[in-house]
C-alpha positions in Angstrom: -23.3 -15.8 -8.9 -24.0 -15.3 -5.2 -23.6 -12.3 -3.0 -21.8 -14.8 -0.8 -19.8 -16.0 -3.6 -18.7 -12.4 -4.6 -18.2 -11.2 -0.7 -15.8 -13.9 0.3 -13.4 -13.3 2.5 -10.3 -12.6 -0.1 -12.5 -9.8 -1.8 -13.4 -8.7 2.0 -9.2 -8.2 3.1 -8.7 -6.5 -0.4 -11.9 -4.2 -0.2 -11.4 -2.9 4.0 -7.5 -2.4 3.1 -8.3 -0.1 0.2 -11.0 1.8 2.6 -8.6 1.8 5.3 -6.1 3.3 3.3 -8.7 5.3 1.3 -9.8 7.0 4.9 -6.1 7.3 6.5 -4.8 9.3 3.5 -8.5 11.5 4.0 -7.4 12.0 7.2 -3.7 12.8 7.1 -4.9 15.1 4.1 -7.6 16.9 6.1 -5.3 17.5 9.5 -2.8 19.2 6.7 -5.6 21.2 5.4 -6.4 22.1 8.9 -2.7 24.3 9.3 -3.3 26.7 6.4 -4.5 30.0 7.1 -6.1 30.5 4.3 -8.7 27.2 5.1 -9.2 29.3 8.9 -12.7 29.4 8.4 -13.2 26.1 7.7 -10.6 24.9 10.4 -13.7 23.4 12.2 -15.0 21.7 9.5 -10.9 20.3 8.5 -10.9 19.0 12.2 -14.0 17.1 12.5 -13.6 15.7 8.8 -9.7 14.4 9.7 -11.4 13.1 12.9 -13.8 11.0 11.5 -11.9 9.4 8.3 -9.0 8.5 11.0 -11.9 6.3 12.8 -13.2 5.2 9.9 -10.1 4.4 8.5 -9.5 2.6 12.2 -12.5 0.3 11.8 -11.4 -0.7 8.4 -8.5 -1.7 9.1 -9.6 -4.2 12.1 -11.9 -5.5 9.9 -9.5 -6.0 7.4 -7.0 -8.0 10.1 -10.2 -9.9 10.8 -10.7 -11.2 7.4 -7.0 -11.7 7.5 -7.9 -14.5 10.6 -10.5 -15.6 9.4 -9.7 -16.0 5.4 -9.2 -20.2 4.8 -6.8 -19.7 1.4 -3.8 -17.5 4.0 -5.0 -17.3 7.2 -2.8 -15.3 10.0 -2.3 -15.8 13.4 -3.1 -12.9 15.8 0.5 -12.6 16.7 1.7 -12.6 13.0 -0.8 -9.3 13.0 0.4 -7.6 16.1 3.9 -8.4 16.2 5.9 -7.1 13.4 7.9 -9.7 10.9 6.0 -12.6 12.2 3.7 -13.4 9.4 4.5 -16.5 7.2 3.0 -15.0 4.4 5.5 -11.8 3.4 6.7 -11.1 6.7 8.4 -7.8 5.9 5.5 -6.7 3.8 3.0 -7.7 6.3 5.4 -6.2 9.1 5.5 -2.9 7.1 1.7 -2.7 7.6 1.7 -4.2 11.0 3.8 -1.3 12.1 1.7 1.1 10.3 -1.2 -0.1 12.3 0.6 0.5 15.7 1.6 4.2 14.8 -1.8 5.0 14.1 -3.0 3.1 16.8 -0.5 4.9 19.0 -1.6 8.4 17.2 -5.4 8.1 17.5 -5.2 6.6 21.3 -3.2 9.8 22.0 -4.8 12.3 20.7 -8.5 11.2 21.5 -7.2 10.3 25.3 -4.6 11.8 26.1 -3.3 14.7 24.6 -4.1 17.1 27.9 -2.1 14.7 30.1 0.9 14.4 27.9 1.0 18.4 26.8 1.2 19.5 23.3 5.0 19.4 22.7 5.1 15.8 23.6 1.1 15.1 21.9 2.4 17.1 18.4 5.8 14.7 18.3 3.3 11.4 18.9 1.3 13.0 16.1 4.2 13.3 13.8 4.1 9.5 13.6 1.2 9.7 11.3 3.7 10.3 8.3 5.7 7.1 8.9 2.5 5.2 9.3 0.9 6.5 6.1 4.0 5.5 4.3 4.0 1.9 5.8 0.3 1.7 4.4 1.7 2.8 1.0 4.9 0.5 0.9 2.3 -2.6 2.6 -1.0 -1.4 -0.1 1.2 -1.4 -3.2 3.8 -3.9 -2.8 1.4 -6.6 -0.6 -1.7 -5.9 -2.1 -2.9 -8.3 -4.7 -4.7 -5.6 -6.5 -1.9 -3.6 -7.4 -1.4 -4.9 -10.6 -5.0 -3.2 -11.2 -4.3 0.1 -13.1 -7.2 1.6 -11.4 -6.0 0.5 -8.0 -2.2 1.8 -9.0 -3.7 4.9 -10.1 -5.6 5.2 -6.8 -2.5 4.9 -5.1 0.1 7.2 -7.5 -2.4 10.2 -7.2 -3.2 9.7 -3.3 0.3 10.2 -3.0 0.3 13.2 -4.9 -2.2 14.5 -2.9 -0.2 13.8 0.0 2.7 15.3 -1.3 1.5 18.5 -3.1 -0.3 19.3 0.6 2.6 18.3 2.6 4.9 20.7 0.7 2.8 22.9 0.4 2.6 23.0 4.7 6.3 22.7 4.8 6.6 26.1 2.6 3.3 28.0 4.6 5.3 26.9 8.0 8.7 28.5 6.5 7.1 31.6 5.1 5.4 31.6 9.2 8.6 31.5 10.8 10.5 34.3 8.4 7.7 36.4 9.2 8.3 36.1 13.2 11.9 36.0 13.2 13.4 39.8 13.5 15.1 41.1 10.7 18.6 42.1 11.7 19.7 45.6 10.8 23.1 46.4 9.3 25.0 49.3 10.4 28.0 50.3 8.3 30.4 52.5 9.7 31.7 55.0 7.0 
């Protein structure tokens, strides 16, 4: 068997959409990280690490829609890729991910370009699209991909989003304890 036999293009949409997904979940998990207090010291480290495995996770993904143009057994369209609930093949699937693309699109132009000329209240709700998007790559990975059936591929996905959601709660709950602690406690006085 051939390298070019093993590398075709079906094995190439299937491999960049499990690295894609494999660095957008890195990233979403390290910009989490980044928030606690406890990681301070390593808030540098958080940062540049979430930077890097949301551009990697970027050039995966259009290399994955490549393969998807360029693959003879389902070939897409351009506009069945950018437009969502185009695609012949599983057009609300293959929305689902088309969407996710655009968030994080959306959230990487932003916050690499233009997060001093849109402010930080405006940047951080932009940025809050990250979660949607992450959960379209899920709902798209697991429910389009034909490697789902894969236990190791299903268990990839199951503990990612444990992952996800242990650090996500576990912001949630750090942000809530954060906000008790700055809100004045109110004192009672009874009159006897």
């Amino acid at each position: 068997m051939g390298i070019f036999e093993v590398f075709n293009t079906w094995v190439l949409i299937r491999l960049f959409g499990l690295l894609s997904y494999l660095f957008f979940t890195l990233s979403v998990s390290f910009g989490m990280l980044g928030q606690f207090r406890s990681l301070k010291a390593k808030k540098t480290l958080l940062f540049q690490l979430h930077l890097s495995s949301a551009w990697a996770g970027m050039m995966a993904v259009l290399v994955h829609m490549l393969m998807l143009l360029i693959d003879s057994y389902q070939p897409y369209e351009l506009i069945e890729l950018l437009i969502p609930f185009t695609a012949s093949y599983s057009p609300i699937l293959s929305g689902v991910g088309t969407i996710a693309f655009l968030l994080t699109l959306s959230v990487i132009f932003t916050s690499d370009t233009m997060v001093k000329l849109l402010g930080r209240p405006l940047w951080k709700k932009i940025h809050i699209l990250v979660f949607p998007a992450w959960l379209g790559m899920v709902i798209h990975g697991l429910f389009l991909g034909t490697d789902s059936s894969n236990s190791a591929v299903y268990w990839f996905y199951i503990s990612s989003i444990f992952i996800v959601v242990v650090i996500l709660l576990s912001a949630m709950m750090q942000q809530r304890k954060k906000q008790e602690e700055h809100t004045p406690t109110k004192l009672h006085i009874t009159k006897k």
